[in-house]
N, C-alpha and C positions, 0 to 999 in steps of 0.2 A: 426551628423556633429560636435558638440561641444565638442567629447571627441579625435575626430581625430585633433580637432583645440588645445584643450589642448598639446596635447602629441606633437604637430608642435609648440607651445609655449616653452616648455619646452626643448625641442629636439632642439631649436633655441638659446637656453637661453645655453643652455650647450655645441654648437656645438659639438666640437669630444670627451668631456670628458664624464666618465660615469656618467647617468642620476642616480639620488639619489632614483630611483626606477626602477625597473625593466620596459622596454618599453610597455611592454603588460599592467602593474599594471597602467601606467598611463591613460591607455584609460579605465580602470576596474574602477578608481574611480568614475570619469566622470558617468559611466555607471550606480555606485552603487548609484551618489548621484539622476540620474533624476531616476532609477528607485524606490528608495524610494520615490522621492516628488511626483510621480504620484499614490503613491501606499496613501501615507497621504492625496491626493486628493479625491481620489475614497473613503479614509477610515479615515476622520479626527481624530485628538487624539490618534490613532493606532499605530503610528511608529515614535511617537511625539521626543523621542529620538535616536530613530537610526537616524532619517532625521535629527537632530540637528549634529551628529557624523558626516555623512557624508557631509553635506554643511562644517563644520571645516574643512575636508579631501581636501574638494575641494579645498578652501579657502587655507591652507596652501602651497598644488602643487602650484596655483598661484603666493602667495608668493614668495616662492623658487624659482619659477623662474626667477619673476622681479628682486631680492635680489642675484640673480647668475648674470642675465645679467648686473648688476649694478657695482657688483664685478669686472666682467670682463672688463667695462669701468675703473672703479677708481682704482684698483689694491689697496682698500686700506680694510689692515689688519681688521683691526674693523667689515668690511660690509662680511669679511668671517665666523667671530664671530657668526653674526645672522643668517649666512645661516646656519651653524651650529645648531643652537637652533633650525631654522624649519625645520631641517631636522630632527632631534631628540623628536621634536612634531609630525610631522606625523607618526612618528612610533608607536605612543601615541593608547590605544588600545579605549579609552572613550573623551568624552568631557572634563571630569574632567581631565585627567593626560594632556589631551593638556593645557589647560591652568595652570595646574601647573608648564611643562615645561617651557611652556611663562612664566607665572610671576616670574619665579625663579630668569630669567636672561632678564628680561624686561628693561634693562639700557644700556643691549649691540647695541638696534634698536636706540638710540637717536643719536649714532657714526655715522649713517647711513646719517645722513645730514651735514655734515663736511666735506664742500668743494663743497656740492654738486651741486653751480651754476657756479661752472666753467665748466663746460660744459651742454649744453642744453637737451643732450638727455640723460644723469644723471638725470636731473633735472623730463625728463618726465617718463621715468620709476618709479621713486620714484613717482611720482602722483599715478598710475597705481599700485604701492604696498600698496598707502594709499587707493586709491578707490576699494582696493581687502580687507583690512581690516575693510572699512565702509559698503560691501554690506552686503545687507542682504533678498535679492532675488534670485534667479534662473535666472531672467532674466538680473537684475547687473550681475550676473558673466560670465553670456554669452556677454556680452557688454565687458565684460575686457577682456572676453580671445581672442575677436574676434580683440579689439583695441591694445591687446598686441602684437598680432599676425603679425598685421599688422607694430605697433612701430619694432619691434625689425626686420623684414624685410630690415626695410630704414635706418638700427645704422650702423654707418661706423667704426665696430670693430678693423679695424688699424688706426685708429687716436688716441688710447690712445698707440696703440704700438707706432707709431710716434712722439708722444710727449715726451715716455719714451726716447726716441732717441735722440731728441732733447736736452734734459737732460744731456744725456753724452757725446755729442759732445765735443771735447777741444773747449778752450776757443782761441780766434784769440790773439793770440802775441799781432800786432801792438796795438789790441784792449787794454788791459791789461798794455802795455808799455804809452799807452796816458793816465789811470789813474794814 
């Protein structure tokens, strides 16, 4: 249920543009990470690094998603920067080159909160991007993909087209002639 809920996260986060992974890859990660942590269960110490790899795996999809749908609210350049970088992380074949790719350009996620209480549901996807980068359970990241799931169902994706709109409206005459 949690890897179709992923792929409904992401597949939400990205509506009609293509997904940064191939559709099926996205339910495969999901797949790869519980069936590693069930297999470090049965087998502790045994797959102590591939299950580290693929909680990262997971962890970054999540990411990327909140970091796309966030995008697509704020339109703002910077927060395409970072989707950027975790997309070029997950393609990371190890733990180590993931976090080389983060650290490389870990100054591009700080742009990520600039501006971002002007609008509320900005505000809680970026929760949802920090509570994906503090989990550190199987069962956190089923909480977030099931909460994200849910957020990003009830985002009113044309209010930042409307705003954009708003923006270019002429200005009223009379308006302009009274300053």
């Amino acid at each position: 249920m949690s890897a179709r809920a992923s792929e409904l996260l992401l597949q939400t986060a990205y509506e009609s543009e293509q997904l940064p992974v191939p559709p099926e890859e996205t339910g495969s990660i999901y797949n790869d990470f519980e069936k590693t942590y069930k297999a470090s269960i049965t087998s502790p110490g045994k797959a102590t690094e591939e299950l580290n790899y693929c909680f990262e795996r997971l962890r970054l999809l999540l990411a990327i998603a909140f970091v796309k749908a966030f995008t697509r609210l704020s339109n703002n350049e910077k927060s395409k920067e970072a989707l950027d970088v975790l997309q070029e992380a997950l393609q990371a074949r190890s733990t180590k080159e993931i976090d080389k790719v983060i650290q490389k350009k870990i100054a591009v996620f700080d742009q990520l909160y600039h501006e971002m209480f002007v609008n509320e549901q900005r505000d809680q996807i970026l929760h949802l991007f920090e509570q994906t980068l503090d989990a550190g359970t199987k069962e956190e990241l089923d909480e977030i993909i099931f909460g994200g799931v849910a957020l990003l169902q009830e985002v009113d994706w044309e209010a930042n087209e409307e705003e954009d709109q708003e923006d270019t409206d002429p200005l009223d005459e009379d308006f302009l002639k009274n300053l």
